[in-house]
C-alpha positions as CSV (number, residue, x, y, z in Angstrom):
1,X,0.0,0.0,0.0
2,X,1.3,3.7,-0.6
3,X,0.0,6.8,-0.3
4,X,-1.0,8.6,-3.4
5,X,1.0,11.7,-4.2
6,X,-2.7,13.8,-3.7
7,X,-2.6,12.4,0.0
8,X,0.8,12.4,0.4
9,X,0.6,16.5,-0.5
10,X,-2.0,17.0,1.5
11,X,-0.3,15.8,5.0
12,X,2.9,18.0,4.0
13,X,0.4,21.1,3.1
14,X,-1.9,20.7,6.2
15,X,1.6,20.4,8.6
16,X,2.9,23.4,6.8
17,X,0.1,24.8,7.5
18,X,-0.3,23.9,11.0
19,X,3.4,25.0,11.8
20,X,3.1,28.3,10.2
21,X,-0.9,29.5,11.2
22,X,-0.5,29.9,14.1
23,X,-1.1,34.1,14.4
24,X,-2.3,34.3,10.9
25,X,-3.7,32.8,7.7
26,X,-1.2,31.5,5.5
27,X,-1.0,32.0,1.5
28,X,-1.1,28.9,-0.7
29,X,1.0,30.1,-2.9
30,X,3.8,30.6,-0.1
31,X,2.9,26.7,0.9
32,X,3.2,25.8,-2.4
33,X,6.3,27.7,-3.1
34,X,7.9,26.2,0.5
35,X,7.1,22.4,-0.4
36,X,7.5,22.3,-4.2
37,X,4.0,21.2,-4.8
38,X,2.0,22.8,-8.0
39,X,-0.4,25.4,-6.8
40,X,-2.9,24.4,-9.1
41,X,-2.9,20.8,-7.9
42,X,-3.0,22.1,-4.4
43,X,-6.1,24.3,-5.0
44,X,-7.5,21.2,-5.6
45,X,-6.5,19.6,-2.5
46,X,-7.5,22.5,-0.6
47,X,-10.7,22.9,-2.0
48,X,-11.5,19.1,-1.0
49,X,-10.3,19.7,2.3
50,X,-12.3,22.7,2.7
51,X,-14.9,20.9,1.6
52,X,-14.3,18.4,4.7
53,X,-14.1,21.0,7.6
54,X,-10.6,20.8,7.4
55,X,-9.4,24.1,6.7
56,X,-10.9,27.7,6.2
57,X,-10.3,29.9,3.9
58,X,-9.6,33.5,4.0
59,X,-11.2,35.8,1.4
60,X,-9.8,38.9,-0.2
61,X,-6.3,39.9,-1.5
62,X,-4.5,39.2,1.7
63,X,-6.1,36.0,2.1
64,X,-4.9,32.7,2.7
65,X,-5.8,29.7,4.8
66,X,-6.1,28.6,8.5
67,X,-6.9,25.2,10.0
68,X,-10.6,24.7,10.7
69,X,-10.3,22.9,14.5
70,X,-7.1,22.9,16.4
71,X,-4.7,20.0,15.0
72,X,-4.9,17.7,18.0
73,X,-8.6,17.1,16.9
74,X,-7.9,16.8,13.0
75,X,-6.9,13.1,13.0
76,X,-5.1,11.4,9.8
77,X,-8.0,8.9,9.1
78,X,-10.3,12.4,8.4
79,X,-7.3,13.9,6.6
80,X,-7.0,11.0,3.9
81,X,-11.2,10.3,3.9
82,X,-11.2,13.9,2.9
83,X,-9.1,13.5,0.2
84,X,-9.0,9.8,-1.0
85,X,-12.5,8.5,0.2
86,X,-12.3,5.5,2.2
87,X,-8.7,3.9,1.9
88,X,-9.3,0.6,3.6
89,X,-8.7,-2.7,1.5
90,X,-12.2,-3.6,0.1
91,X,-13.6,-7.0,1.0
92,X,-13.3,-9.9,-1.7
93,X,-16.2,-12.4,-1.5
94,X,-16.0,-15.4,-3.8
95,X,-19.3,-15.5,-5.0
96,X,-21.7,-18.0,-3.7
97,X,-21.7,-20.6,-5.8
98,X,-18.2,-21.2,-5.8
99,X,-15.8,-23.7,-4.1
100,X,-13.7,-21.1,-2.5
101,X,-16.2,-19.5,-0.6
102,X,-14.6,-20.8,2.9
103,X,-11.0,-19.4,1.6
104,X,-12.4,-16.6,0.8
105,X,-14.3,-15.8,4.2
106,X,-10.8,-17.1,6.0
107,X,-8.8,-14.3,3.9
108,X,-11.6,-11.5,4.9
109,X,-11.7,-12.2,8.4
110,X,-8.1,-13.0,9.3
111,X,-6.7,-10.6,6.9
112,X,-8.5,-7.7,5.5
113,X,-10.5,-7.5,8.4
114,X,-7.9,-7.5,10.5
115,X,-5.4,-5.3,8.8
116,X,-8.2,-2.7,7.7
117,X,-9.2,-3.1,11.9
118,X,-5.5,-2.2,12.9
119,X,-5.1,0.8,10.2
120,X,-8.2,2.5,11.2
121,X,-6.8,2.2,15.1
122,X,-3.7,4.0,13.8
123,X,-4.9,6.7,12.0
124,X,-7.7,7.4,14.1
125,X,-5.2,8.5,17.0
126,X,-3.1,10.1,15.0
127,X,-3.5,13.9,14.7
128,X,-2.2,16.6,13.2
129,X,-0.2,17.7,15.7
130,X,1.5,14.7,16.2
131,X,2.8,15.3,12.5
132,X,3.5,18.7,13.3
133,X,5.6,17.7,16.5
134,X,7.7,15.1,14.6
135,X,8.4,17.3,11.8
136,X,9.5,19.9,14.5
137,X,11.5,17.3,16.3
138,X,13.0,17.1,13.1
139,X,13.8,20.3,12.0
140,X,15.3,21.0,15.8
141,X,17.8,17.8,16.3
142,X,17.5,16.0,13.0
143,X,19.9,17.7,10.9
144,X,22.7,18.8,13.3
145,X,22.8,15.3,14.6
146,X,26.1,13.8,13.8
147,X,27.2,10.2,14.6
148,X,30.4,8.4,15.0
């Protein structure tokens, strides 16, 4: 499984935006610009996150965009519904007349079930500002670390 590059945009836009909101409204150009994503492509992904209650835009020429709720209450599991629909593994029933319906139900409740049970515990308690804390980690003690 990987992320497409509209979700994977998305995350790096919203924890831009998280880090850098925090007295005012921030320009999608300049969050664009700072991440090396299209601006056209991330209208796009604004404009579904918008639509999800995500984010809040700004109007007028000095507009720009805030987050909608704090980031400890935007989880990652609203983040990619917003912008991929659902993104757990779809069942596969065998239809009924076949002779690998048993299989079938083994491989949905063992494995789909499961794995689609254990993603949506993950990204239901994980938030934006647990992205935003890593990446600040990060930026503090990640690059002047030096090892020997």
């Amino acid at each position: 499984m990987k992320f497409s590059k509209k979700s994977r945009y998305g995350m790096i836009a919203l924890i831009d935006l998280a880090v850098n909101s925090k007295s005012s409204h921030v320009a999608l150009n300049s969050i664009a610009e700072q991440n090396g994503i299209s601006p056209q492509y991330l209208e796009q992904i604004f404009a579904a996150l918008r639509r999800a209650g995500i984010v809040k835009s700004v109007k007028g020429p000095q507009g720009g965009y805030l987050l909608n709720h704090a980031a400890g209450e935007i989880t990652v599991s609203e983040i990619l519904e917003a912008l991929e629909g659902d993104y757990r593994f779809e069942s596969e029933q065998a239809s009924e007349d076949s002779k690998n319906v048993g299989i079938s139900a083994a491989i949905q409740k063992l494995v789909i079930d499961r794995v689609n049970q254990e993603l949506e515990n993950i990204l239901m308690n994980l938030t934006l500002a647990d992205l935003e804390k890593e990446y600040l980690d990060h930026e503090a003690y990640g690059q002047d670390m030096y090892y020997i």
